[in-house]
N, C-alpha and C positions, 0 to 999 in steps of 0.2 A: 156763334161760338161764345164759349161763355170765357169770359178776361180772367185770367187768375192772378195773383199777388206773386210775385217772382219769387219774393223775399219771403214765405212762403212753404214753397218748394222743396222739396227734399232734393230733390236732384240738384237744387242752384245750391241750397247748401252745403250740400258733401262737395258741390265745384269747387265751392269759394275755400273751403278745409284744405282741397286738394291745391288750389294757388298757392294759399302759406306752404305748406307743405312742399309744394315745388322749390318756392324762394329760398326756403331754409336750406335743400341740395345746391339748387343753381347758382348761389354766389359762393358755393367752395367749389366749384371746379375751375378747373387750371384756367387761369388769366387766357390761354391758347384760343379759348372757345367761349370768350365773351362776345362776339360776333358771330359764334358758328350756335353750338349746341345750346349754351346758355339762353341764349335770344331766343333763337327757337322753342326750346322749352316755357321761357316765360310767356313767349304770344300763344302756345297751344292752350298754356292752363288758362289764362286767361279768357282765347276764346269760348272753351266751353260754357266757359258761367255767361260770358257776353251776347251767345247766340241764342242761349234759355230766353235771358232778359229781353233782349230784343227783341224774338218772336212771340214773346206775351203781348205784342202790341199790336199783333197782327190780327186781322179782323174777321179770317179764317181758320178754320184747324190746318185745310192743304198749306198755308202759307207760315203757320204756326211750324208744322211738320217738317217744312225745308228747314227752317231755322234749327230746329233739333236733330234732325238729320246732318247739318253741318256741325254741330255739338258733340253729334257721336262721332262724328270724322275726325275732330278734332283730340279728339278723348281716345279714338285709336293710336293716331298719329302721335302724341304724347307718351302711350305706354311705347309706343317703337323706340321714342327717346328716352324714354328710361331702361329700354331693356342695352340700348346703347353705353348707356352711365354702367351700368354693371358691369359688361362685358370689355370695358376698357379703365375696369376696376376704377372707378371714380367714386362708387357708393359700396358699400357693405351688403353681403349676401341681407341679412336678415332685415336692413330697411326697404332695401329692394323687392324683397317679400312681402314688406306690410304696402309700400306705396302699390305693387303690381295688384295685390288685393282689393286697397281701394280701388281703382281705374276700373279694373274688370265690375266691382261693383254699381259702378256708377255708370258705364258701358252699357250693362243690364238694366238698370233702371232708366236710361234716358229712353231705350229700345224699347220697354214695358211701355213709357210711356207715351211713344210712337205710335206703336199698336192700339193703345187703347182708346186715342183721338182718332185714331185709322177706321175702330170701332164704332164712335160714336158718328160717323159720316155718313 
């Protein structure tokens, strides 16, 4: 398997966009959900970038794949929590629209890039 540079990456990039991105939502919401939602939120955005990096280290594509494969799980489970923040009006339709954009983008490319080490096996 050939190592790639993390830092890099378009997909750890747009992750680590999307961590600021998160923070700048997650410490305006209600003091209520600094254990609940907020936490949450921050460990999702965070793992995504986490489990790119990580599995750059791995010394297989299969073991590479899980790691990215937990990346996209994370990178779901994040848009659920942001589709959360809106629906209990905590963010503005129209940021909610730009962050759902990112995610889904990044969703799609972590996926692309699943496939394509899936490929090269």
């Amino acid at each position: 398997m050939k190592r790639h540079n993390f830092k890099k990456l378009h997909i750890w990039i747009e992750a680590m966009d999307l961590i600021d991105d998160n923070y700048s939502i997650a410490h305006k919401l209600p003091d209520y959900e600094k254990y609940g939602l907020r936490s949450q939120m921050n460990r999702c955005s965070v793992s995504i970038a986490s489990n790119i990096s990580e599995g750059i280290s791995k010394k297989t594509n299969k073991h590479f794949i899980q790691f990215l494969e937990n990346s996209l799980g994370s990178a779901f489970e994040w848009e659920t929590q942001l589709i959360i923040c809106f629906r209990q009006n905590f963010i503005e339709e129209n940021k909610f629209l730009d962050l759902q954009n990112k995610i889904q983008k990044i969703q799609s490319k972590i996926s692309n890039f699943i496939d394509s080490l899936n490929h090269n096996d």
